[in-house]
C-alpha positions as CSV (number, residue, x, y, z in Angstrom):
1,X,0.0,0.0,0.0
2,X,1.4,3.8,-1.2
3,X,1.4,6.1,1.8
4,X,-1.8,9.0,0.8
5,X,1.1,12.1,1.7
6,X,-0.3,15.5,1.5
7,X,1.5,16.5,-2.0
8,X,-1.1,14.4,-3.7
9,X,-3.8,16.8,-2.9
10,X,-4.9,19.4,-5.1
11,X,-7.0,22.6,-4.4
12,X,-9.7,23.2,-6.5
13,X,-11.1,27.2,-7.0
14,X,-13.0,28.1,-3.9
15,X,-10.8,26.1,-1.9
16,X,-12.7,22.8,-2.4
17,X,-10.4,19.8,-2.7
18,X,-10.2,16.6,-4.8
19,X,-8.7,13.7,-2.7
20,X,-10.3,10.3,-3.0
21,X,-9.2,6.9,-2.1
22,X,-10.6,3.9,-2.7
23,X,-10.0,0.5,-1.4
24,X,-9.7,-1.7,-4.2
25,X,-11.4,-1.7,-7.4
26,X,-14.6,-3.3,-6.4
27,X,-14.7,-0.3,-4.2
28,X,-14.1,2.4,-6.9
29,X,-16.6,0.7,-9.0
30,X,-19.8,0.4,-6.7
31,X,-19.4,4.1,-6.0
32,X,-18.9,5.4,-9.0
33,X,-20.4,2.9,-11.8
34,X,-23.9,5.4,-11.8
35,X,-24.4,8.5,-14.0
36,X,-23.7,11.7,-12.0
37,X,-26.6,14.3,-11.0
38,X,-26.2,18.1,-11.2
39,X,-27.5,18.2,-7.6
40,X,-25.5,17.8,-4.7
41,X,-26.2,15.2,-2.6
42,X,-25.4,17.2,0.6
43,X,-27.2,20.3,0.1
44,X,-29.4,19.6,-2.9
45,X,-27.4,22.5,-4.3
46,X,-26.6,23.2,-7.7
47,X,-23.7,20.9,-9.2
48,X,-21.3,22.8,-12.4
49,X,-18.1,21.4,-13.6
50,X,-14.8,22.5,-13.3
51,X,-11.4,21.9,-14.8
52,X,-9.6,21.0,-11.9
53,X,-6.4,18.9,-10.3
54,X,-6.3,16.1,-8.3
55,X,-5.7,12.7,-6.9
56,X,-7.1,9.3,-7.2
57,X,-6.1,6.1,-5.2
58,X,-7.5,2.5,-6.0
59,X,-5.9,0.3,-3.5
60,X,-2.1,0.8,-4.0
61,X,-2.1,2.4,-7.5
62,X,-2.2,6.8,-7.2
63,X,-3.3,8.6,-10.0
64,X,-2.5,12.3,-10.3
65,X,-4.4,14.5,-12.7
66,X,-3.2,17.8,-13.7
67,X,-6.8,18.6,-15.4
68,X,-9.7,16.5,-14.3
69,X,-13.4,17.3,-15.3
70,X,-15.3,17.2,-11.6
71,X,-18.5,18.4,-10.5
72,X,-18.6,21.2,-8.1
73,X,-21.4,22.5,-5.7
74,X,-22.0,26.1,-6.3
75,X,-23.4,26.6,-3.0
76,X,-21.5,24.1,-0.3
77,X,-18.6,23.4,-2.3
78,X,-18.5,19.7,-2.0
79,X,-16.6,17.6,-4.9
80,X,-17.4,14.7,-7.1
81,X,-16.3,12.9,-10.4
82,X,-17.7,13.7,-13.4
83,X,-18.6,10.7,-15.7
84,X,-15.8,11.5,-17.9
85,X,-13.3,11.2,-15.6
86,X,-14.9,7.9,-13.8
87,X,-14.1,6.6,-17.4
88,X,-10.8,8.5,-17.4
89,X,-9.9,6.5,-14.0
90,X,-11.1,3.4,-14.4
91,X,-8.7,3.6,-17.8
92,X,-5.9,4.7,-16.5
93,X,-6.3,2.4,-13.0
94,X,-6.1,-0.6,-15.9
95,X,-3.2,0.2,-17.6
96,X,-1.1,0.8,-15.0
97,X,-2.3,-2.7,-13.7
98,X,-1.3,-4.3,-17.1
99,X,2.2,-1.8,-17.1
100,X,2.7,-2.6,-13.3
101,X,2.9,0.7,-12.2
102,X,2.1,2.4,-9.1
103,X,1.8,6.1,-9.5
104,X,1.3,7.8,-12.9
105,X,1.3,11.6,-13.3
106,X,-1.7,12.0,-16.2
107,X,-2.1,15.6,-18.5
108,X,-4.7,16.5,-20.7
109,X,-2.6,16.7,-24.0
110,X,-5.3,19.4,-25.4
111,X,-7.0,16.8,-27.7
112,X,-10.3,18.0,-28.8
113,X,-12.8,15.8,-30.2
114,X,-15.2,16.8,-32.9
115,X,-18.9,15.3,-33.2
116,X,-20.5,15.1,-36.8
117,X,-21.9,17.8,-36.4
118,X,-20.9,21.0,-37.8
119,X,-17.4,19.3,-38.2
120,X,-17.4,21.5,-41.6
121,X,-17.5,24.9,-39.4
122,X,-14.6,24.5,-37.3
123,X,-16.5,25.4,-34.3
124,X,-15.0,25.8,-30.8
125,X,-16.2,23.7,-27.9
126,X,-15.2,21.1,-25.2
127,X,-16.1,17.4,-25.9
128,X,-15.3,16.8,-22.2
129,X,-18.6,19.3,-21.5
130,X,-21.1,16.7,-23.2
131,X,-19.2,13.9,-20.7
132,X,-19.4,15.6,-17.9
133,X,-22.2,18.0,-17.3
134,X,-24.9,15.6,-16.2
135,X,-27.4,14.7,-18.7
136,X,-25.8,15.6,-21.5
137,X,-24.6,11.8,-22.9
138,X,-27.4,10.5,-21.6
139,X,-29.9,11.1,-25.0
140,X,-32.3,9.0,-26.8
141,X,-33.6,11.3,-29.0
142,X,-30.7,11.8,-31.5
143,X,-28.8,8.5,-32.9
144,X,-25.5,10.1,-33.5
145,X,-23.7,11.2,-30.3
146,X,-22.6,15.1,-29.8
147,X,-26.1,16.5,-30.5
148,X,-26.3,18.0,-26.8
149,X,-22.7,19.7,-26.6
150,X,-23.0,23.4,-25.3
151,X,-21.2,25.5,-27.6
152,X,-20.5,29.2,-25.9
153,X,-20.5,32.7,-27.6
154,X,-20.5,36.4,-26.5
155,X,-23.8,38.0,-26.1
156,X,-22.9,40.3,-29.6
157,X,-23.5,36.9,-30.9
158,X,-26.9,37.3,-31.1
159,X,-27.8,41.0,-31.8
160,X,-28.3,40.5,-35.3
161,X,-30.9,38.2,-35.2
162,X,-32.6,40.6,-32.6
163,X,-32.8,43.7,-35.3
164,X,-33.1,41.8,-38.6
165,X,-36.7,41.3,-39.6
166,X,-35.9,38.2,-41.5
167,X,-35.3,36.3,-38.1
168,X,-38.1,35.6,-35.4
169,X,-36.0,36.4,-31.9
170,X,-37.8,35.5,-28.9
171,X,-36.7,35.7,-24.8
172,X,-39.1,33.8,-23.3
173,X,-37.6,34.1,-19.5
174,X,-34.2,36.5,-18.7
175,X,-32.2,34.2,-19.7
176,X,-33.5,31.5,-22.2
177,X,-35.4,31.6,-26.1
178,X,-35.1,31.0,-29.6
179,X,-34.1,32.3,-32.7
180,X,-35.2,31.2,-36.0
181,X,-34.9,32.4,-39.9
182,X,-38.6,32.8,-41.7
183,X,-40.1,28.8,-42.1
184,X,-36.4,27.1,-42.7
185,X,-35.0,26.7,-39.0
186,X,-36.4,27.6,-34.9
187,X,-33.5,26.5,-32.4
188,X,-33.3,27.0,-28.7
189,X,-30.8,29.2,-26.5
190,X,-29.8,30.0,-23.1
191,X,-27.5,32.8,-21.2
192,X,-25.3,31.0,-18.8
193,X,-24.5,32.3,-14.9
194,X,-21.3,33.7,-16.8
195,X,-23.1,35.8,-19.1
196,X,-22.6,33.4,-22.3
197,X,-24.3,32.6,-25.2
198,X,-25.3,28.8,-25.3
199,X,-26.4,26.9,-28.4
200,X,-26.4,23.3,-28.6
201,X,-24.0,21.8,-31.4
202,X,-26.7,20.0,-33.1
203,X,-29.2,22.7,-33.3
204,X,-26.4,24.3,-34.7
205,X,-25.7,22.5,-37.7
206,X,-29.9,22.9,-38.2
207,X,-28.3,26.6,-39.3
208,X,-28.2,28.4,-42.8
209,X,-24.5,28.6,-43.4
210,X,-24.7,32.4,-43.7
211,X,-26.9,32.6,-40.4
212,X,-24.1,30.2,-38.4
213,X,-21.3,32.3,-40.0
214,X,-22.9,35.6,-38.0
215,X,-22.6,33.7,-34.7
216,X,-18.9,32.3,-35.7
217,X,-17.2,35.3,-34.7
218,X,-18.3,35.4,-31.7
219,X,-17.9,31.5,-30.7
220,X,-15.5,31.2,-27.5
221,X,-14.3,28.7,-25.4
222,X,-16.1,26.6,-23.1
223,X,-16.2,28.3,-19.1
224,X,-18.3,24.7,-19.0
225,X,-21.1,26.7,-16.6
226,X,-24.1,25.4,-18.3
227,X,-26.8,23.5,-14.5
228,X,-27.2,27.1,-13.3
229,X,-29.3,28.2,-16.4
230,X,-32.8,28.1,-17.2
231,X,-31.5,26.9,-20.5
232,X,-30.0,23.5,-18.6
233,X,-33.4,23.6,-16.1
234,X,-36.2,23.8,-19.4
235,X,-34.0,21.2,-22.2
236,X,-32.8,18.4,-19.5
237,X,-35.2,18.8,-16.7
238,X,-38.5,20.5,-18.2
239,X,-38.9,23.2,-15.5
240,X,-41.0,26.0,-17.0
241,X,-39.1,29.2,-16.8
242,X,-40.7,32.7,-15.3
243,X,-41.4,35.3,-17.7
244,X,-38.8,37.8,-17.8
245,X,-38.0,40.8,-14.6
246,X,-39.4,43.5,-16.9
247,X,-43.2,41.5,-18.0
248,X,-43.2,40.4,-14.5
249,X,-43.6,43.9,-13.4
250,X,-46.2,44.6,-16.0
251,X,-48.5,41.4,-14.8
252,X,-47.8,42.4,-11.4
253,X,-49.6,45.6,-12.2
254,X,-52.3,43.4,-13.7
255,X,-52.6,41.6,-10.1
256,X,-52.5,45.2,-8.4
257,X,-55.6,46.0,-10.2
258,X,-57.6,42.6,-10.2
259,X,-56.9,42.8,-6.3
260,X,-58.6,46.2,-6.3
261,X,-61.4,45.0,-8.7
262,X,-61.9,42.5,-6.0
263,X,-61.4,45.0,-2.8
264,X,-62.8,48.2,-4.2
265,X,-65.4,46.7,-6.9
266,X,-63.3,49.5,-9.5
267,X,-61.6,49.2,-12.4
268,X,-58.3,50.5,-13.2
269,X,-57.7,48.9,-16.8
270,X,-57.0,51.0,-19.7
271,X,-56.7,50.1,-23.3
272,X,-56.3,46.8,-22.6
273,X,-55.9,45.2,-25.5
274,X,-53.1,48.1,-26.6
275,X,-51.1,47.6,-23.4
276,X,-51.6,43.9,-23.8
277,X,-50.2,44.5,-27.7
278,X,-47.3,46.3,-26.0
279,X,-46.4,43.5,-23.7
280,X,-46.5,41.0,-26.7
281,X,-43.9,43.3,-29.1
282,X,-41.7,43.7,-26.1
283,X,-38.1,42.3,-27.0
284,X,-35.9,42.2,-23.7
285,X,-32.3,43.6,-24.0
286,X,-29.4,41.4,-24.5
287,X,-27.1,43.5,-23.9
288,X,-27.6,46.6,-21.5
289,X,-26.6,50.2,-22.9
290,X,-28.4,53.4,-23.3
291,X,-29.5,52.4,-26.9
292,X,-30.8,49.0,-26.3
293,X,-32.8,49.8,-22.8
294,X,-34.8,52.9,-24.5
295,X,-37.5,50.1,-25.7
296,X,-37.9,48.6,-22.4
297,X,-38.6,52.2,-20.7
298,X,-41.1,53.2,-23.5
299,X,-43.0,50.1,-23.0
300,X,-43.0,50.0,-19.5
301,X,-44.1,54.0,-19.1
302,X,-46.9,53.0,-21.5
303,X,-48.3,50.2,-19.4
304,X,-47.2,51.2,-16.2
305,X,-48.3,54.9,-15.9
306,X,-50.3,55.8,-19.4
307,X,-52.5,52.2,-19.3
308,X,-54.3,53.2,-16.3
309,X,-58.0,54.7,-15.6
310,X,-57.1,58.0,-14.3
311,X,-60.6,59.0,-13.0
312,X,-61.0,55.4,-11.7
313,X,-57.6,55.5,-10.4
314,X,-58.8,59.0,-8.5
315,X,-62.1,57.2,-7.3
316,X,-59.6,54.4,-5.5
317,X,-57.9,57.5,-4.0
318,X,-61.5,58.7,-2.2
319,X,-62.2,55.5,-0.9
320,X,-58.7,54.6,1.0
321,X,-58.1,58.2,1.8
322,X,-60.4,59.9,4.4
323,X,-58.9,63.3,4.3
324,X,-58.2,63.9,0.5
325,X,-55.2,66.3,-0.2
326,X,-55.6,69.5,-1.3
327,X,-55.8,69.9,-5.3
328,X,-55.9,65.8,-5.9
329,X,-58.5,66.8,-8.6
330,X,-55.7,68.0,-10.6
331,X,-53.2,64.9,-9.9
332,X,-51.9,62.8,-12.5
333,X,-51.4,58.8,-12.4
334,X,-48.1,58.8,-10.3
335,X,-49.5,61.6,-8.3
336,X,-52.2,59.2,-7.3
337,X,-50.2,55.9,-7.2
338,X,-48.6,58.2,-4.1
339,X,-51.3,59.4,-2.6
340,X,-52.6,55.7,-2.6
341,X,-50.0,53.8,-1.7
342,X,-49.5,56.5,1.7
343,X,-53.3,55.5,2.5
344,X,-53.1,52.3,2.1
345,X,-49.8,51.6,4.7
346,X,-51.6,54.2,7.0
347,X,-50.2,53.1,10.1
348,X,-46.9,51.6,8.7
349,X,-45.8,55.0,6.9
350,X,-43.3,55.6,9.8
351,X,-41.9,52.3,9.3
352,X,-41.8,52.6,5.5
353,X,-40.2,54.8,3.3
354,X,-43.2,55.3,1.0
355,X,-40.8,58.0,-1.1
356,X,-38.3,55.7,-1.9
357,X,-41.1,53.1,-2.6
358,X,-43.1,55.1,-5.1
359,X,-39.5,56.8,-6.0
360,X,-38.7,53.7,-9.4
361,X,-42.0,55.1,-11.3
362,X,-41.3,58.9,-11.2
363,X,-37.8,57.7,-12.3
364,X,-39.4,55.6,-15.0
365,X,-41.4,59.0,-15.8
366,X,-37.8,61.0,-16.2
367,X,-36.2,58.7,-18.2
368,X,-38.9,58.7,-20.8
369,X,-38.6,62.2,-21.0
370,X,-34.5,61.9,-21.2
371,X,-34.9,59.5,-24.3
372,X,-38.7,60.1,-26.1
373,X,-38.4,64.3,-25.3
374,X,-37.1,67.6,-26.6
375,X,-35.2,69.2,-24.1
376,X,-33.1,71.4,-23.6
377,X,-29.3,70.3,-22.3
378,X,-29.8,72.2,-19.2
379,X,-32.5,70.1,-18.5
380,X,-31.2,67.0,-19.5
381,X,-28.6,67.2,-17.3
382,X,-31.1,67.5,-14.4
383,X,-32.6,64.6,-14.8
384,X,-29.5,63.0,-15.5
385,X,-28.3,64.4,-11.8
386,X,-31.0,62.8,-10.5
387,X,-31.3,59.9,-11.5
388,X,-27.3,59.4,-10.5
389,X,-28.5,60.7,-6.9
390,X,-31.6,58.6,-6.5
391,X,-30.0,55.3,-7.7
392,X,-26.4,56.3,-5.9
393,X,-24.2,55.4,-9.1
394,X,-20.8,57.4,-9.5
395,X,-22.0,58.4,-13.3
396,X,-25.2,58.0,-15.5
397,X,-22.5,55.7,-17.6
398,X,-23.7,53.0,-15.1
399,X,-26.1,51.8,-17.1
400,X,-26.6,48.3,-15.7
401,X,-26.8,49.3,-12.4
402,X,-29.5,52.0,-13.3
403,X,-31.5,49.5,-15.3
404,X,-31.4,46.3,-12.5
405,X,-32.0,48.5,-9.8
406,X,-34.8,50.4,-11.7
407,X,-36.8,46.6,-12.5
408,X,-35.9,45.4,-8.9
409,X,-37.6,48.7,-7.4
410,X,-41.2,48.9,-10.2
411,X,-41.3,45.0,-8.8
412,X,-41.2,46.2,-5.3
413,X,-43.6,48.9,-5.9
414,X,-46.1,47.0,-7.1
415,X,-45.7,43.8,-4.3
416,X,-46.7,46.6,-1.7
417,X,-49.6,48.0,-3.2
418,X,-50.4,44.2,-3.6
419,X,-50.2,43.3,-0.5
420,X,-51.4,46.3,1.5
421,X,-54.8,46.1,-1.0
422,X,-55.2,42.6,0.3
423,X,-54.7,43.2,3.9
424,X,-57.1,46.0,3.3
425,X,-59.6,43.7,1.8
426,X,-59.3,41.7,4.9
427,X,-60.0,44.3,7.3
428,X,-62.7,45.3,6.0
């Protein structure tokens, strides 16, 4: 038996480690002869794999690997093989049996594999990610193997397809759809937890050359993040996906209204089948910027603050407020939303600041002046300085902070006035 001394052991990123020992091969082979899971035994976390080193021991033969696919928990950091490199061991444990040796030092040499598919296209991927993330290799539908290997591009990848008419671009969630060109081709995609592009190889090579050669450019290597997706969750475990952050506010304004319908006996809708028209064109942004997030703030001022009943919407303000404010005749829709929202957490005002609350829709109101409006520079630049103020950014160039924080704070809004219409309904 070869002493297990500590320069065998490897540290994986996040300080994990990769140290297992096994007591013969019977041993190795009832633990590890079953397909690997993407969720952790331990914690029932999330499981993603990683390129990692390491050290294997069956009985008295060690194995070192310099690069060895394992599986990683993303939330408590516990270890395990990958199938690849169960099949890796078990081949190496073999011949160094059959060569009598003890310890062997084993490097990946680089070799990359290429599946039928798309051979032609020189694309860049890992074969070791259709191994090794869980699922992958395990597929009945296609006869020839490769079909399911995640092939990774920058988001520019896709912007194309997004502007040119000839395609049909869809987001169904924030971070999965489809793309498709007229009646010839419709394939799936996903947004990894690393902000990648991911198409599967074989619904690649369903393509139009000149349609694949757009996304060529922009084809990288494999960061192999692929169980944290709602790409991975919808194609290998067929869990629906939520609508995206920015419809999710616009049907949380639906539920605002159908719980005052249902309070109040009132109805706030307005053009409903325009706002409903609005919500169906809506293309979320791929890529954050002042240009692409222009859309998003037009449609959400038009459903959120211009699709609402103003004098029904004033009517709601009489019955939750027993001592009206001076000149409410005159108020406009965020006006009211206010006014509302103040009466209806009556009692919790001084545990809630109802300003900051209400504060995401007058901001929504100043940026579709900023981008739909006239105005002069002078002006400009005031709402610019407040917006940088309200949202604590260090310039108005922070676009992605504006625009998360911005969704994240309409969502808000609209869970309070949902939940303190319901608890009014039940006091009453």
């Amino acid at each position: 038996m070869v002493t297990f001394i500590s320069r065998l052991s490897y540290k994986l990123k996040g300080g994990a480690q990769l140290r297992l020992n096994f007591k013969n091969y019977d041993d190795y082979y009832s633990k590890c002869n079953n397909y690997s899971s993407h969720e952790c035994s331990k914690c029932k976390g999330t499981k993603e794999v990683a390129i990692s080193e390491g050290t294997v021991i069956i009985a008295d033969r060690i194995m070192n690997f310099e690069d060895i696919p394992v599986l990683k928990c993303t939330f408590c950091g516990a270890v395990s093989l990958a199938d690849h490199s169960k099949k890796m061991i078990d081949e190496c444990y073999k011949y160094m049996i059959k060569e009598n040796h003890l310890e062997g030092n084993h490097k990946y040499n680089g070799y990359r594999k290429k599946f039928e598919y798309c051979q032609e296209d020189d694309l860049i991927y890992d074969h070791r990610d259709y191994y090794s993330i869980p699922g992958l290799s395990v597929d009945f539908e296609h006869s020839i193997e490769g079909f399911l290997t995640p092939v990774y591009f920058t988001k520019k990848s896709v912007l194309h397809f997004m502007h040119d008419p000839d395609y049909e671009f869809r987001l169904f969630s924030d971070t999965y759809g489809q793309v498709g060109y007229k009646d010839e081709w419709i394939v799936p995609f996903g947004i990894n937890s690393e902000d990648k592009i991911v198409f599967w190889l074989g619904d690649l090579s369903y393509m139009d050359k000149t349609s694949l050669n757009i996304l060529k450019p922009h084809n990288i290597e494999s960061d192999h993040q692929l169980t944290r997706s709602e790409f991975y969750a919808a194609q290998l475990c067929c869990m629906w996906s939520e609508p995206n952050r920015e419809l999710r506010v616009c049907y949380k304004k639906c539920d605002f209204y159908n719980a005052v319908k249902k309070a109040y006996h009132l109805s706030l809708e307005h053009l409903e089948s325009e706002i409903k028209e609005q919500m169906n064109r809506f293309q979320k942004p791929i890529v954050i910027s002042e240009k692409t997030i222009e859309p998003t703030i037009n449609m959400l001022h038009k459903v959120l603050i211009e699709g609402v009943n103003i004098k029904e919407l004033r009517n709601l303000y009489l019955k939750v407020e027993v001592s009206p404010a001076e000149g409410y005749e005159d108020w406009k829709s965020i006006k009211l939303y206010e006014g509302i929202l103040k009466a209806l957490m009556k009692g919790n005002i001084e545990k809630l600041d109802i300003t900051s609350i209400i504060g995401p829709l007058y901001l929504l109101n100043d940026l579709r002046q900023y981008y739909d409006h006239l105005l002069s520079n002078e002006k400009r630049n005031v709402i610019k300085e407040n917006i940088i103020k309200t949202f604590n950014l260090e310039s108005f160039e922070e676009i992605d902070s504006l625009y998360e924080q911005l969704i994240d704070g309409l969502n808000m809004l609209f869970e309070y006035f949902i939940l303190a219409t319901n608890n009014q309904s039940l006091d009453q």
